[in-house]
C-alpha positions in Angstrom: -0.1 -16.1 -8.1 -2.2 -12.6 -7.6 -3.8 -10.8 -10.2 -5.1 -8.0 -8.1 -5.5 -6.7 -4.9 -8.7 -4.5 -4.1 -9.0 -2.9 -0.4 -12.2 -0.5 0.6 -11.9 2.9 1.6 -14.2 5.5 2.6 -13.0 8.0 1.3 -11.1 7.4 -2.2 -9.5 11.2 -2.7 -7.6 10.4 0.6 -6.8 7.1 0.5 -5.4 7.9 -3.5 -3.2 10.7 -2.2 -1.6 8.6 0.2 -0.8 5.5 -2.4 0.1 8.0 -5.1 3.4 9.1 -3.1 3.7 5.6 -1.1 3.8 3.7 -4.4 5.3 6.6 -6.3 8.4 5.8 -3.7 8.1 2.3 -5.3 8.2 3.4 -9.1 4.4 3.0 -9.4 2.6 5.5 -11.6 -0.3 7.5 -10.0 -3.6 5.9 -9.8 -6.2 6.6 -12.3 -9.9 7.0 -11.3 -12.3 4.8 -12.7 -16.3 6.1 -13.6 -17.1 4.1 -10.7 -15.2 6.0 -8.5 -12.6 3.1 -8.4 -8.7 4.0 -8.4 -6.4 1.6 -9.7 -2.7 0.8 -9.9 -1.4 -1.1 -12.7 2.3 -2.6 -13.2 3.5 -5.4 -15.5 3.4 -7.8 -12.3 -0.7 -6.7 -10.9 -2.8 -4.4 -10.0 -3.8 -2.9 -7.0 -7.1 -0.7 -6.9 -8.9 0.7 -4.0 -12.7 1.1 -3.6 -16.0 2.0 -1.3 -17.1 -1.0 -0.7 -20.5 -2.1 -2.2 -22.7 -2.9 0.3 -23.0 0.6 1.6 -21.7 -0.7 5.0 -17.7 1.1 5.7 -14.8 0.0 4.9 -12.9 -1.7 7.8 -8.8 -2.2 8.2 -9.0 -6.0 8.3 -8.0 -7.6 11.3 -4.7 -9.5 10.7 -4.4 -8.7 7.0 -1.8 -7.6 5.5 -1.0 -6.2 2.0 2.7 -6.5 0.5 4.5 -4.2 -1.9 8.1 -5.8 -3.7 10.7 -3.2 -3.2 13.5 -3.3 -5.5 16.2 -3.2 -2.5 16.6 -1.4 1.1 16.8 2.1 -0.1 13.3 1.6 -2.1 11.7 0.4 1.6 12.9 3.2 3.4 12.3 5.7 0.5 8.6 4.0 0.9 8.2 3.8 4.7 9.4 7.8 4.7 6.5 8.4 2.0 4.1 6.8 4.3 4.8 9.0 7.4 5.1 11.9 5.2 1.6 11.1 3.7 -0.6 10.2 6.8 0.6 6.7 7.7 1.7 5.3 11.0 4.4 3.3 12.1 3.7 -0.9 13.3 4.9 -3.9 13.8 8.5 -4.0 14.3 11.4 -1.2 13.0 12.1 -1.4 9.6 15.0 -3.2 8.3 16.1 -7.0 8.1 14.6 -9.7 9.2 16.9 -13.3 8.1 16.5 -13.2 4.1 13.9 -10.1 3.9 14.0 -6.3 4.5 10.8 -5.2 6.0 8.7 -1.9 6.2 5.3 -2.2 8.1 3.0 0.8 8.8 -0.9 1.9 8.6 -2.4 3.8 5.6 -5.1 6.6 6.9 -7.5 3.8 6.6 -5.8 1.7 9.0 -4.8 -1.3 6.4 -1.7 -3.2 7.3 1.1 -2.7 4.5 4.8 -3.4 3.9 7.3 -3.5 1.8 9.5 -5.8 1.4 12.5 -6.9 -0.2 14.4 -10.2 -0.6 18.1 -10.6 -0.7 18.9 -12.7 -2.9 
């Protein structure tokens, strides 16, 4: 359904570091810098890129937003909640683990954006 995800950041060189070891826990190659100053992740499934936003205005955490990463199985969403706290990120929502037919890992990137990951048993 997705093509891409873009969030803002204010400050890209910090916001990269933290995604290049929380989605480096997923299997996700480091991001590459674009001449813009963009930074994108690219799988076979999407993209996910991070920018300053465009209006000059700074970037926000977006109330009730959330963005989602697919992790393989448990071991992938703890290996990817550990990277967060490792990396600058903060705990929310409630303890990782399952929830019915999911697995769940919330926290807070150094920008204060929502992420998980998640995984489905099948």
């Amino acid at each position: 359904m997705f093509s891409h995800i873009m969030t803002g950041a204010n400050d890209i060189n910090t916001v990269k570091s933290f995604y290049d070891a929380v989605v480096g826990a997923l299997g996700v190659e480091p991001g590459v810098i674009d001449p813009k100053g963009r930074c994108f992740y690219r799988t076979d499934t999407g993209v996910f890129a991070i920018t300053q936003p465009i209006d000059g205005n700074p970037a926000g955490h977006g109330y009730s937003s959330a963005i989602g990463f697919m992790a393989a199985n448990p071991t992938a969403a703890n290996a990817w909640h550990a990277a967060e706290l490792a990396n600058g990120g903060s705990t929310c929502e409630d303890p990782t683990g399952p929830r019915g037919d999911l697995y769940l890992a919330y926290l807070r990137d150094p920008s204060g954006k929502k992420i998980c990951a998640l995984h489905r048993f099948r």
